[in-house]
C-alpha positions, 0 to 999 in steps of 0.5 A: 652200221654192221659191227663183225664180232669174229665170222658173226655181225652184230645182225646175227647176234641181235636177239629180235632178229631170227637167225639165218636157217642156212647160215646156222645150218653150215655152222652145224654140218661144219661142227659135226665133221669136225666132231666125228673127225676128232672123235672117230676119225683122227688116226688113219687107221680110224679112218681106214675103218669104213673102207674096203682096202681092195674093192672101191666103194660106189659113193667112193668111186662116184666121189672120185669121178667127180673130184678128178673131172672137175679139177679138185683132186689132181690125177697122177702123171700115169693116170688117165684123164677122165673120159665121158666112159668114166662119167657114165660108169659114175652116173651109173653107180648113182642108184646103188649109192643113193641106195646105200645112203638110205639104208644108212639113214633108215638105220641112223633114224632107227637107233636114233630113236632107240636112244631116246631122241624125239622126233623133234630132235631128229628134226632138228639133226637132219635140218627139218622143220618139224617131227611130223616132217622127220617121221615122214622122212622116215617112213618114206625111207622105210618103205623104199628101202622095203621094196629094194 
C-alpha cells in the first residue's frame, strides 16, 4: 500500500527505489522559475528588464500567437482573433528565436564554466546524462552558432 507523504509517496522516498528522472526533473525546472522569480524577477520593474518596451521579441511574439490560438490567454474585445496569416507569421519567427535561444545557451554554458562548474554539473543543470553529453551539447551549440 502506497502511503502520500504531501505531493511524495512513500515509493518515491524509498532508498532502494530509483527516482523517477522526469518527476525529479519537473520538481527542478518548477524551483528554478521560482527561484529566479524571486530573486530577479519579483517587481515589475526587474521583470520589464529583458523586454524591449516598444518592439516585440520574436520568442515573445511566438509565445504570444501560441497562447491567444490555443484559448490560454484570452484577446481583448477590439483585438482580432488569430488567423492562419498570424500563425505562419509566428512559424516564421521560429529559426530566428531558436537562434536566439542558442546563443543564450552557448553563453550560459560558457560562463558557466568560467565559474568553475564541471561538466558534470552542467549536466546535471541542462537534464543530461552525462559531461561527455554536456560538452557535446556545447560544442554543437558552438559551431551552429559559428556558422550563423
Amino acid at each position: 500500500m502506497e502511503r502520500h507523504i504531501g505531493s511524495m509517496t512513500s515509493e518515491s522516498i524509498d532508498p532502494f527505489t530509483p527516482p523517477n528522472p522526469d518527476q525529479v526533473r519537473a520538481h527542478r525546472v518548477h524551483a528554478a522559475l521560482a527561484r529566479i522569480a524571486e530573486r530577479h524577477a519579483a517587481t515589475d520593474e526587474q521583470r520589464s528588464r529583458q523586454v524591449h518596451p516598444q518592439v516585440l521579441g520574436p520568442h515573445e511574439a511566438i509565445r504570444l500567437v501560441s497562447l491567444l490560438a490555443s484559448g490560454t490567454a484570452q484577446r481583448e474585445e477590439t483585438e482580432p482573433e488569430v488567423d492562419t496569416a498570424d500563425i505562419t507569421a509566428a512559424l516564421t519567427l521560429v529559426p530566428l528565436a531558436r537562434g536566439e535561444m542558442d546563443q543564450l545557451e552557448t553563453a550560459l554554458l560558457l560562463m558557466a564554466r568560467g565559474r568553475g562548474l564541471t561538466w558534470q554539473e552542467i549536466a546535471f543543470g541542462l537534464g543530461l546524462g552525462t559531461a561527455q553529453a554536456a560538452r557535446q551539447r556545447y560544442e554543437r551549440l558552438a559551431g551552429r552558432a559559428g556558422t550563423d
